[in-house]
ZARO-619565 format. One line per 10 residues: number of its first residue (from 0); their letters; for each residue x, y, z of N, C-alpha, C, O. Coordinates in pm, whole numbers, plus 50000, padded with zeros to 5 digits. Layout:
ZARO-619565
NUM) a) X:Y:Z:X:Y:Z:X:Y:Z:X:Y:Z  ...
This chain:
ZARO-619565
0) xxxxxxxxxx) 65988:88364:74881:65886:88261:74884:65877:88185:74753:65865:88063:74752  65882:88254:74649:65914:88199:74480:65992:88085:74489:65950:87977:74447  66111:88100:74544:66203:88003:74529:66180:87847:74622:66220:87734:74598  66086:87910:74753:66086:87785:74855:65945:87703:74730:65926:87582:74714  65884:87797:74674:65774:87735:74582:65812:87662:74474:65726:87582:74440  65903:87662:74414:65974:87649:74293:66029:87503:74341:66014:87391:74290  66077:87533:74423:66218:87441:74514:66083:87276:74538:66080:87165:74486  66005:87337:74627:65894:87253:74666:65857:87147:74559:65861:87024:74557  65806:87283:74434:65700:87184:74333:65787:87067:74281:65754:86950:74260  65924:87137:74266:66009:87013:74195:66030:86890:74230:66054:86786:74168
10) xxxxxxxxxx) 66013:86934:74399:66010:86767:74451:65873:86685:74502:65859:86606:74595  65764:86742:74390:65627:86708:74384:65648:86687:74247:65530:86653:74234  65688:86678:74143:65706:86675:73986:65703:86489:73982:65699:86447:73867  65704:86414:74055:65722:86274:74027:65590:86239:74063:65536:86166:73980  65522:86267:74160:65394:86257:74259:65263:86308:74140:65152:86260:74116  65346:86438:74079:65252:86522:73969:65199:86366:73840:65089:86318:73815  65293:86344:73806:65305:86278:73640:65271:86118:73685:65237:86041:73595  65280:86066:73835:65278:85948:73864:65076:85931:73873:65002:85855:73812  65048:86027:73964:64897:86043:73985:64852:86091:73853:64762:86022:73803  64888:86182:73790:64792:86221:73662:64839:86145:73578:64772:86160:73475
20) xxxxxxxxxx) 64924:86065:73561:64930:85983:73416:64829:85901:73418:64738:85890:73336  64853:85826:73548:64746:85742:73583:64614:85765:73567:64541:85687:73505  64577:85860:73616:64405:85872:73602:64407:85911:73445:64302:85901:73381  64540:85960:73375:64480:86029:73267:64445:85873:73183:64344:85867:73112  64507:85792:73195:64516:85661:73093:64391:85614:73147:64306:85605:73058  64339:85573:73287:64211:85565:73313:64096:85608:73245:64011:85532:73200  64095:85732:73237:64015:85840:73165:63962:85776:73011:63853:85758:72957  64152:85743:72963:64127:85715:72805:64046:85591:72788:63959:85600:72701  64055:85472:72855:64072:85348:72841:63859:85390:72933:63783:85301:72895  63817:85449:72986:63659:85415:73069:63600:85505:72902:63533:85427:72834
30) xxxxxxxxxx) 63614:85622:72847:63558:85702:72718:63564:85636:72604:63475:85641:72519  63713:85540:72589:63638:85433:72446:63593:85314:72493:63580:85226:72408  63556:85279:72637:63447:85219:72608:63286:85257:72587:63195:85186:72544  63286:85358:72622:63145:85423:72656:63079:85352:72538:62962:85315:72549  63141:85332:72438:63038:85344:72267:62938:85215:72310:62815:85212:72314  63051:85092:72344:63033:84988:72340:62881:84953:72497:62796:84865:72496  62908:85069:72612:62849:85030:72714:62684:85140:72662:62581:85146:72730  62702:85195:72562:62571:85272:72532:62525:85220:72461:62406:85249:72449  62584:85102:72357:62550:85003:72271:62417:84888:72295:62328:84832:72231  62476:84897:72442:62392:84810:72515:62350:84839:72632:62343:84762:72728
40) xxxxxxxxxx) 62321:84956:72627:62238:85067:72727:62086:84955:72831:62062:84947:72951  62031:84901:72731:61936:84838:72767:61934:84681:72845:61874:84626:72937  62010:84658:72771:62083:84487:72867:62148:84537:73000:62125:84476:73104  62255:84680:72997:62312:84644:73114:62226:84721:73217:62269:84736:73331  62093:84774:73176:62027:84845:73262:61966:84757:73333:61958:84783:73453  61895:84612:73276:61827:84531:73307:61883:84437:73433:61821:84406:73535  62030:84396:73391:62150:84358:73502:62148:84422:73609:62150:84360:73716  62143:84587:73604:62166:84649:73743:62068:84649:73804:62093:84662:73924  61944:84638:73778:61795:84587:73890:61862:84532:73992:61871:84582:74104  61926:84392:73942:61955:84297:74065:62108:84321:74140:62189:84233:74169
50) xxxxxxxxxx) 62125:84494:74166:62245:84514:74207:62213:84534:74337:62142:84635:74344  62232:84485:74447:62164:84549:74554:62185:84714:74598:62266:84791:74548  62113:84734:74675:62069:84890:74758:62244:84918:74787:62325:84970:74712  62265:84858:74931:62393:84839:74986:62487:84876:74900:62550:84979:74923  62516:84785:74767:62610:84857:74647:62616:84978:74568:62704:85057:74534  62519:84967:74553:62476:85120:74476:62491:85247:74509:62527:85347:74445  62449:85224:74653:62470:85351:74753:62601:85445:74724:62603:85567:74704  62710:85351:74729:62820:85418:74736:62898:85501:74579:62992:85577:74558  62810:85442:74511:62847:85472:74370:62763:85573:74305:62809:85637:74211  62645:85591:74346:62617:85708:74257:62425:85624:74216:62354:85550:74285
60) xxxxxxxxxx) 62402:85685:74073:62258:85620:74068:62290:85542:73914:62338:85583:73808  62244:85428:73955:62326:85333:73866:62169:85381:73736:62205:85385:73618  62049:85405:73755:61937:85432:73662:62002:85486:73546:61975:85427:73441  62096:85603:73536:62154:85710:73471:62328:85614:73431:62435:85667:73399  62304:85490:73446:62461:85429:73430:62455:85486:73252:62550:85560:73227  62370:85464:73144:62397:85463:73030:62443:85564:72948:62510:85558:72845  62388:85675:73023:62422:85842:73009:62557:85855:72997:62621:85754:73028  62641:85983:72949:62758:85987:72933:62823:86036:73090:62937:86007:73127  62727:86114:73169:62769:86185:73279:62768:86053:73416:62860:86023:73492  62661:86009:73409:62625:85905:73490:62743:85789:73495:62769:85734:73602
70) xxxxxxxxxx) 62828:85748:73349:62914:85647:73374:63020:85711:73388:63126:85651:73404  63015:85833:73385:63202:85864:73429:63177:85887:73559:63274:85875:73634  63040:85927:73623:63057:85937:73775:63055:85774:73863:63069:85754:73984  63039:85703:73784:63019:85550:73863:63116:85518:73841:63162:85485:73950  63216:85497:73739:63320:85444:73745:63454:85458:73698:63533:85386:73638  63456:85648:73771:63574:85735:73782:63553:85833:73906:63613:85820:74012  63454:85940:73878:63411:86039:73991:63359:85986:74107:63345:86080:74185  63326:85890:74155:63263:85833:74235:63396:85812:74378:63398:85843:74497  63496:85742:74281:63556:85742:74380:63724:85842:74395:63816:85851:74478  63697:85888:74293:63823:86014:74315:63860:86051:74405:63983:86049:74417
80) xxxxxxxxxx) 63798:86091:74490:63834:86189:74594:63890:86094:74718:63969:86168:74778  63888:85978:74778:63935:85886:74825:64058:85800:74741:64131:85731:74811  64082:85802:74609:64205:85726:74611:64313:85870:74605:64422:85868:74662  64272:85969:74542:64381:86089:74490:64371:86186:74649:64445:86281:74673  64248:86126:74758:64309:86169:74873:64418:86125:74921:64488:86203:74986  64455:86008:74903:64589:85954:74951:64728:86045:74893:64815:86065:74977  64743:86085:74793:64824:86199:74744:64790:86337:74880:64880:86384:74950  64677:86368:74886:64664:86505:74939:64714:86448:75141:64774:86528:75213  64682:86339:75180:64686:86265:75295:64846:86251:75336:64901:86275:75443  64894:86206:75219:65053:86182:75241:65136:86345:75207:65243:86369:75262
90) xxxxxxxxxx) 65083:86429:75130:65142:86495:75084:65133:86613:75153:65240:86664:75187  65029:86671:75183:64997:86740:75296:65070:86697:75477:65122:86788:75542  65066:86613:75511:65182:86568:75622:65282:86543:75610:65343:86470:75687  65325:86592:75518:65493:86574:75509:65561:86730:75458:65678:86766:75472  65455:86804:75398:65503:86927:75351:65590:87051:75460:65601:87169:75428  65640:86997:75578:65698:87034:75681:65743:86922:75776:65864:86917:75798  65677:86847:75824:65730:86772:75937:65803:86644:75862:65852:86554:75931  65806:86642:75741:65876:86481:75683:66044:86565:75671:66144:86497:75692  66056:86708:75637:66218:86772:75678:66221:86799:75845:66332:86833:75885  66157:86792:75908:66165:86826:76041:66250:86697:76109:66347:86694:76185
100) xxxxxxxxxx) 66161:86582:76043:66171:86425:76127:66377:86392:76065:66472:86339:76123  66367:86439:75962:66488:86387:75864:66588:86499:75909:66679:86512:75827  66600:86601:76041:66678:86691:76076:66735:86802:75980:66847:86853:75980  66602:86828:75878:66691:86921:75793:66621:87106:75777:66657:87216:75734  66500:87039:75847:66460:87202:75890:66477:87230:75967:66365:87273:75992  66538:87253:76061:66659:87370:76139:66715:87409:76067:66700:87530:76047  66802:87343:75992:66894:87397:75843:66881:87506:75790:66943:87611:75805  66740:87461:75684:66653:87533:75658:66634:87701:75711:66679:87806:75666  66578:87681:75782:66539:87788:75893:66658:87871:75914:66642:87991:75937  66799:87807:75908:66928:87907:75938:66932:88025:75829:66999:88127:75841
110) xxxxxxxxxx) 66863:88000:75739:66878:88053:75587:66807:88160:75652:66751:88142:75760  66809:88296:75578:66716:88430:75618:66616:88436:75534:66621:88506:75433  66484:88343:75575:66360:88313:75501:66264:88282:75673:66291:88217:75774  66168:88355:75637:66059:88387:75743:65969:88221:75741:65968:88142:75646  65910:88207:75854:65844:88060:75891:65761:88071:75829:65733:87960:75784  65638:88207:75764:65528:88234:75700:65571:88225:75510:65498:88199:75415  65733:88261:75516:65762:88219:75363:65798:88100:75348:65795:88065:75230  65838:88008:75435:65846:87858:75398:65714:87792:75413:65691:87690:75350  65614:87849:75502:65469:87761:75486:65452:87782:75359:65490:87703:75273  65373:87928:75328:65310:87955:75187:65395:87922:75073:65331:87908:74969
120) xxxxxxxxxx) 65495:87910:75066:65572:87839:74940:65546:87695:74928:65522:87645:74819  65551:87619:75050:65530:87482:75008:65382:87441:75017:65352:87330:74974  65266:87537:75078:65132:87485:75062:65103:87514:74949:65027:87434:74895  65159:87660:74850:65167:87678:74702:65167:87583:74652:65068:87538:74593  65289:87520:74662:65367:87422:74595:65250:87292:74554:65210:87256:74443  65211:87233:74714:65084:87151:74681:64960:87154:74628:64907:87060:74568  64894:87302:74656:64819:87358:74567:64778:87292:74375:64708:87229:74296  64913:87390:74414:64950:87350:74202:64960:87226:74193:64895:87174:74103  65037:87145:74276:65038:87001:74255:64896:86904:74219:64867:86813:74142  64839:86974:74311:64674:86930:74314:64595:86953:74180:64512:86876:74132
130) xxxxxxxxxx) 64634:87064:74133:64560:87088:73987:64590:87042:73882:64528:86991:73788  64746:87077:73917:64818:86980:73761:64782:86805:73774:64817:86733:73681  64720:86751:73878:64727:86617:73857:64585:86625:73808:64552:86548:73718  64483:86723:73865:64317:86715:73786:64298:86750:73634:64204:86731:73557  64421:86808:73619:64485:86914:73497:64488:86769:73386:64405:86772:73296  64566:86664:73391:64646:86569:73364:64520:86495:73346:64507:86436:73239  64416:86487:73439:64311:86366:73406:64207:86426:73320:64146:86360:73236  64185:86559:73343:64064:86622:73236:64137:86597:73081:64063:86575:72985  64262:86600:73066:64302:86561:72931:64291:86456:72899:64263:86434:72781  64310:86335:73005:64276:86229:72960:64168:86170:72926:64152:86058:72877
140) xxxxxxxxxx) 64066:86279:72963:63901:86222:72942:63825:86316:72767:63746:86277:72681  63903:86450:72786:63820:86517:72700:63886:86477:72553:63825:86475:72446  64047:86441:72578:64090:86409:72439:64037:86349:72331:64020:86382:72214  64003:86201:72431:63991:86081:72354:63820:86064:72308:63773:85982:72229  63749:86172:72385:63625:86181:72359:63592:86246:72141:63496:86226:72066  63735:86328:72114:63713:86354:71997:63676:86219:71849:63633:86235:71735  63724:86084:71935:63721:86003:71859:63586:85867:71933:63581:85746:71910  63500:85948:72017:63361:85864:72092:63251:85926:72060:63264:86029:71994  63141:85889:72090:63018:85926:72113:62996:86011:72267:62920:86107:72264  63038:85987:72352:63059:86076:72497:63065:86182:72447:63170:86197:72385
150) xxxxxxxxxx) 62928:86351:72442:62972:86463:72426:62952:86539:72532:62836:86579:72540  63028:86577:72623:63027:86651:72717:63130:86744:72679:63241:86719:72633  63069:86873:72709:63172:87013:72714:63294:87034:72765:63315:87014:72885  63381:87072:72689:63520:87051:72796:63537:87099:72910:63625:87069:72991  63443:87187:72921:63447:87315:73073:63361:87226:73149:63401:87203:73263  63235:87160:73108:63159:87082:73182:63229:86939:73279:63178:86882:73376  63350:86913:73215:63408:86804:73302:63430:86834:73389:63427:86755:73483  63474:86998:73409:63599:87056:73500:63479:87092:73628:63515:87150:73731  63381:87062:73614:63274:87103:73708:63293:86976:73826:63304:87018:73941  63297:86857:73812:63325:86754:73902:63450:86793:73975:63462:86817:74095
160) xxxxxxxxxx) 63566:86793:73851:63698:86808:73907:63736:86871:74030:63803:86833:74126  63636:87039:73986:63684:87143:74092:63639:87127:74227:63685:87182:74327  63495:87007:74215:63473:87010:74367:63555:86871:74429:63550:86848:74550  63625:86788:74341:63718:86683:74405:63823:86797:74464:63870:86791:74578  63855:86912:74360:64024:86933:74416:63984:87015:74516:64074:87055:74591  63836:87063:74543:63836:87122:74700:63821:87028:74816:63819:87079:74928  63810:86899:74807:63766:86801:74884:63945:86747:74900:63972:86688:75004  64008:86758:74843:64166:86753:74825:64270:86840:74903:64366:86803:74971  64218:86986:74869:64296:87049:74925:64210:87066:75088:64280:87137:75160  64118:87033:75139:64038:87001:75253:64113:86886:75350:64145:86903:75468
170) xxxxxxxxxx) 64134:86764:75269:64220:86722:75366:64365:86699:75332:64424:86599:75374  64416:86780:75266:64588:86824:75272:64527:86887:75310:64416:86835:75311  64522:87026:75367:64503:87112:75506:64508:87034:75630:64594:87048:75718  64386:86929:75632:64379:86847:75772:64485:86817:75830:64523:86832:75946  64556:86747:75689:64659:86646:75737:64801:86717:75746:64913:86672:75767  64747:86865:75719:64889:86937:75731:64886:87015:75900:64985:87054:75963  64753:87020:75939:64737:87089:76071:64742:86999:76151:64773:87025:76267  64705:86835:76104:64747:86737:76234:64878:86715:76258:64917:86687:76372  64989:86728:76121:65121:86722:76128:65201:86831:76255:65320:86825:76288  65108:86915:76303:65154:87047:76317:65119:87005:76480:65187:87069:76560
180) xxxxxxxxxx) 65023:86908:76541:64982:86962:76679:64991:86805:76723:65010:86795:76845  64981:86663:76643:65102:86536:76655:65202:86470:76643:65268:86483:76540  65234:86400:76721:65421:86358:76769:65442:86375:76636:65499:86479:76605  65411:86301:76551:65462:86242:76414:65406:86258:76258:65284:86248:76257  65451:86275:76153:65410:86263:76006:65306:86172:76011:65185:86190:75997  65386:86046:76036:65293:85869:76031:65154:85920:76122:65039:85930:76079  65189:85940:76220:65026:85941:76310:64936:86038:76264:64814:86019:76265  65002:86165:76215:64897:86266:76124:64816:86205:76010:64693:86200:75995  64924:86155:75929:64890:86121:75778:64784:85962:75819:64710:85923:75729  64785:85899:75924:64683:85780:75933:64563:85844:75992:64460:85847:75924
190) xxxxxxxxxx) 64564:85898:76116:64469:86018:76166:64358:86054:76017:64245:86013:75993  64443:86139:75946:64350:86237:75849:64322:86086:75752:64208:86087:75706  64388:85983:75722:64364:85926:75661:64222:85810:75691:64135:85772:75613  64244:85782:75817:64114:85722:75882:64024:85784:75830:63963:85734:75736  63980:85945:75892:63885:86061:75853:63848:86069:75679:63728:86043:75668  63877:86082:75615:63882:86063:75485:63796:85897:75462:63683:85907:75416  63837:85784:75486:63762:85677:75456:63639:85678:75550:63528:85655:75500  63651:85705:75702:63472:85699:75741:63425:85817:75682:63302:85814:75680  63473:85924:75631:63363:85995:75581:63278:85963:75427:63168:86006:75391  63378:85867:75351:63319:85801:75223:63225:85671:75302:63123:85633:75245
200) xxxxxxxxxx) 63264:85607:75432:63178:85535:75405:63037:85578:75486:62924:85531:75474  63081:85669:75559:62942:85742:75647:62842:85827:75534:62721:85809:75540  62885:85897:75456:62829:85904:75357:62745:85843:75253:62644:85895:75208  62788:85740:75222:62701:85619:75160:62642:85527:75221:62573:85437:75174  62671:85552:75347:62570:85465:75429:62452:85543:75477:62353:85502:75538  62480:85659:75439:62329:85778:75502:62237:85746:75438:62125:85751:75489  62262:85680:75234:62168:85703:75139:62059:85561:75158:61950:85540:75105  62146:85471:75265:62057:85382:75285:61991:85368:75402:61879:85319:75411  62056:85410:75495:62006:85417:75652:61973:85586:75675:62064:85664:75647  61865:85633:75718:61835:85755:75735:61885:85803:75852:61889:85924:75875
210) xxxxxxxxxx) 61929:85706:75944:61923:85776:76091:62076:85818:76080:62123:85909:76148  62133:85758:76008:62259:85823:75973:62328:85986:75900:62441:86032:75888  62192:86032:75867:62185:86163:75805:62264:86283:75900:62363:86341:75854  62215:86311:76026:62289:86386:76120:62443:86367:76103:62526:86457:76090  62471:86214:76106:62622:86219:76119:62663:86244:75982:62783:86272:75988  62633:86247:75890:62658:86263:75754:62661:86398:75687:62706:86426:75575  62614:86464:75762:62638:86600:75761:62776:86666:75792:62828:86762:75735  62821:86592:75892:62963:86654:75943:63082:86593:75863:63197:86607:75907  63053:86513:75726:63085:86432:75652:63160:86549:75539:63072:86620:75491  63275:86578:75497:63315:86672:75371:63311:86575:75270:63322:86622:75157
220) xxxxxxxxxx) 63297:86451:75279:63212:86377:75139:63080:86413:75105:63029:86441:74996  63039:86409:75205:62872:86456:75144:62867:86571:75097:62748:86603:75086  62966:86689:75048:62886:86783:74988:62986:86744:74897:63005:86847:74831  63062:86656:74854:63154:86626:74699:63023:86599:74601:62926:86531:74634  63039:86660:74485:62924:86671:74380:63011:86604:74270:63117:86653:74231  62959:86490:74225:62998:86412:74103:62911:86421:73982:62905:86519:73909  62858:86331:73969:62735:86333:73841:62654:86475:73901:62649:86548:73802  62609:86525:73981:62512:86668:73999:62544:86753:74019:62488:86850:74071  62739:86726:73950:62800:86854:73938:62800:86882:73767:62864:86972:73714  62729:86803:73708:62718:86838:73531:62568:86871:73526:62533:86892:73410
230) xxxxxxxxxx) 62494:86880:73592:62425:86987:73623:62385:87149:73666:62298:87233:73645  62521:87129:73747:62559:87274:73792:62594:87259:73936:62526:87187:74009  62707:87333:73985:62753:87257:74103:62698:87386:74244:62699:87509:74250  62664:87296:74319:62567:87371:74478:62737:87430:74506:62839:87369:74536  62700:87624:74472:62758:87661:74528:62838:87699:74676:62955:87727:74703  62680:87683:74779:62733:87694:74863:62814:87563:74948:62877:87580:75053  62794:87422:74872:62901:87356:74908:63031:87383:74885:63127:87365:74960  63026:87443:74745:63185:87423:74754:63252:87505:74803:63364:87482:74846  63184:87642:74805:63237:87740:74926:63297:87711:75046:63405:87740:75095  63147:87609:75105:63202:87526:75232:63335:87466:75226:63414:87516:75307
240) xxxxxxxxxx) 63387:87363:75145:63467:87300:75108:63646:87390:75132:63742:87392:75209  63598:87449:75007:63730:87584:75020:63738:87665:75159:63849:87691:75205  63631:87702:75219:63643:87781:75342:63698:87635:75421:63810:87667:75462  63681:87536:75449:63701:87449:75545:63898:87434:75523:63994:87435:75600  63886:87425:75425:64067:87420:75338:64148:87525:75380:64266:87492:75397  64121:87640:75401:64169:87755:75451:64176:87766:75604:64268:87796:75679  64043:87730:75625:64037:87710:75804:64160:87654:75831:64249:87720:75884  64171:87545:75802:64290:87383:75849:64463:87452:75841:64561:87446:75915  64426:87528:75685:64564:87602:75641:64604:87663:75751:64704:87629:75813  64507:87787:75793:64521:87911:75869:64576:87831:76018:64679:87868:76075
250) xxxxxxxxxx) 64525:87761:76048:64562:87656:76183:64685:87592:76164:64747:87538:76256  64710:87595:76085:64854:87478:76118:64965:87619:76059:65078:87621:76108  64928:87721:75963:65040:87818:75981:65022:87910:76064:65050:88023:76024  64951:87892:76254:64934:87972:76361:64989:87879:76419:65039:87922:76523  65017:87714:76396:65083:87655:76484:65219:87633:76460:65284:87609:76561  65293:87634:76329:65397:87641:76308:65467:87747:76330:65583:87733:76368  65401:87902:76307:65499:88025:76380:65500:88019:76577:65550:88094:76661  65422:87897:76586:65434:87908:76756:65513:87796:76791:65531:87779:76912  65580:87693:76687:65620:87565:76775:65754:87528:76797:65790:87644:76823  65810:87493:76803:65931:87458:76840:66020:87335:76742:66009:87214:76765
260) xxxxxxxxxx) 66084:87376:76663:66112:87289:76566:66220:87162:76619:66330:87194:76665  66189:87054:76611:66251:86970:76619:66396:86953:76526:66391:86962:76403  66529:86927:76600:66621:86858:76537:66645:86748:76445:66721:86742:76349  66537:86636:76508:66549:86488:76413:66459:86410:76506:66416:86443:76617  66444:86322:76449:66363:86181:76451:66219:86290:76475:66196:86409:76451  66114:86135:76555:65962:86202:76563:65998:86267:76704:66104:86279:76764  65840:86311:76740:65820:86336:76897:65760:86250:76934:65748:86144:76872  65703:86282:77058:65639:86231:77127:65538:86282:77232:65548:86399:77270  65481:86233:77260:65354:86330:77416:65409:86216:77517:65390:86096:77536  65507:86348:77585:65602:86319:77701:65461:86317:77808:65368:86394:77832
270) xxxxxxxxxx) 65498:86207:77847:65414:86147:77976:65491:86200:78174:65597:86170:78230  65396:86269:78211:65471:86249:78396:65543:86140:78391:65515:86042:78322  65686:86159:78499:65740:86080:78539:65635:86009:78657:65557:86087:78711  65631:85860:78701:65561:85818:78814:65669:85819:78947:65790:85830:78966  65583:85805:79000:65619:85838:79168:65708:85742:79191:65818:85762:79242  65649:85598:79140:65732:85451:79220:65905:85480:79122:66007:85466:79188  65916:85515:78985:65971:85529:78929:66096:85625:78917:66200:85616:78851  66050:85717:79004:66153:85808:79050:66224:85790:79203:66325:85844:79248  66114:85674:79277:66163:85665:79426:66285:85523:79358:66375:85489:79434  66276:85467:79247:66332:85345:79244:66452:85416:79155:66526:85335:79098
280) xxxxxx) 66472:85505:79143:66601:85568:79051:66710:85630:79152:66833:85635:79149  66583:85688:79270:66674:85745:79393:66766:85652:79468:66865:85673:79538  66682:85514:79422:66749:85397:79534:66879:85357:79486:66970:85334:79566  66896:85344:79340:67000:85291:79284:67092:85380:79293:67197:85344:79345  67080:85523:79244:67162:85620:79350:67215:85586:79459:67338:85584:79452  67167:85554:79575:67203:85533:79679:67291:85442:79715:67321:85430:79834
């Protein structure tokens, strides 16, 4: 299993340094400004009055924008978990069925390695992938803080992080158990990917419309903790979170030791032949 893990991460090593460089330079470039946006704590507080409801919603509580915790959750944590889902969305549906579609797991499989040691090596594989890219952005935030006014604890950042990378590995699970029980990679990875954006926007639409609360519940955005995770993060969400990640896991490696591995290209959901269709095949026969 070491080796299918090993084998895996390496061809996640571009995905790793492409996503975390990125957020890490993000990171650097939102912490030296902070000096300048606490400078003028009071002007830009006065500006956000006239931000409407509708906007705000989705971002967090703009009151607390001047704070050090408050602006990294408005305009970093806020929306993490929706762009670096696209990593867990694509990456998670392909961690089996993108060699399935490309005819190379049968191959695979000829090798004397069990279906339960090629899952857990490559959900490993994404795992770590997932951390080293949160890994990559907490450096980019706590570094540059040695030369700001932003003092937040270095362990205290990692409090947001950990409930993004359970909201991460939540839907890589999804999108690895839809890979597992639809025709195709593409239809999984848009599937979980749909799910992922109405739940950011069902979520922020609860904080303004109440009647939306019920559905917002069934929402794994709504228990992502950003800014009121530097407070201290609601354990039993993130429990939820991780138990939901495991659920999805456990499901798609009960459906892969049961399925039938494809040679190449996608599938499909083979439809009945029709009646007129088979009497008009008999005719040309004839």
């Amino acid at each position: 299993m070491m080796t299918i893990f090993r084998y895996a991460l390496r061809r996640l090593r571009g995905q790793i340094l492409g996503w975390g460089i990125a957020f890490a330079l993000l990171g650097v470039l939102l912490v030296s400004m902070y000096d300048t946006i606490a400078a003028q704590q009071e002007q830009i507080e006065d500006l956000l009055k006239f931000y409407p409801q509708e906007f705000t919603a989705f971002f967090g509580d703009f009151s607390a924008f001047g704070t050090a915790e408050g602006f990294l959750s408005i305009e970093l944590l806020s929306y993490m978990p929706v762009i670096l889902g696209i990593f867990a969305v694509l990456t998670g549906s392909g961690l089996l069925v993108s060699d399935e579609e490309n005819g190379q797991l049968d191959l695979i499989m000829a090798y004397p390695v069990s279906r339960t040691a090629l899952f857990l090596g490559r959900l490993l594989a994404f795992v770590v992938a997932a951390v080293a890219i949160l890994a990559i952005t907490w450096l980019g935030l706590v570094v540059p803080m040695n030369w700001s006014s932003m003092d937040i604890g270095w362990g205290t950042i990692w409090l947001p992080l950990l409930s993004a990378l359970a909201v991460l590995l939540l839907f890589g699970a999804l999108s690895l158990f839809l890979s597992m029980v639809l025709p195709s990679r593409r239809l999984a990875a848009t599937t979980a990917g749909l799910l992922l954006v109405a739940s950011f926007f069902i979520t922020g639409l609860a904080k303004i419309n109440q009647d939306l609360e019920p559905v917002a519940r069934l929402s794994p955005l709504n228990y992502y903790q950003a800014q009121d995770a530097f407070q201290g993060l609601n354990g039993a969400w993130l429990a939820g979170l991780f138990g939901s990640a495991v659920l999805f896991a456990a499901l798609a490696w009960w459906c892969f030791l049961r399925r039938d591995i494809r040679v190449g290209g996608e599938g499909g959901w083979r439809l009945p032949s029709l009646p007129f269709r088979r009497r008009a095949g008999a005719g040309r026969e004839t």
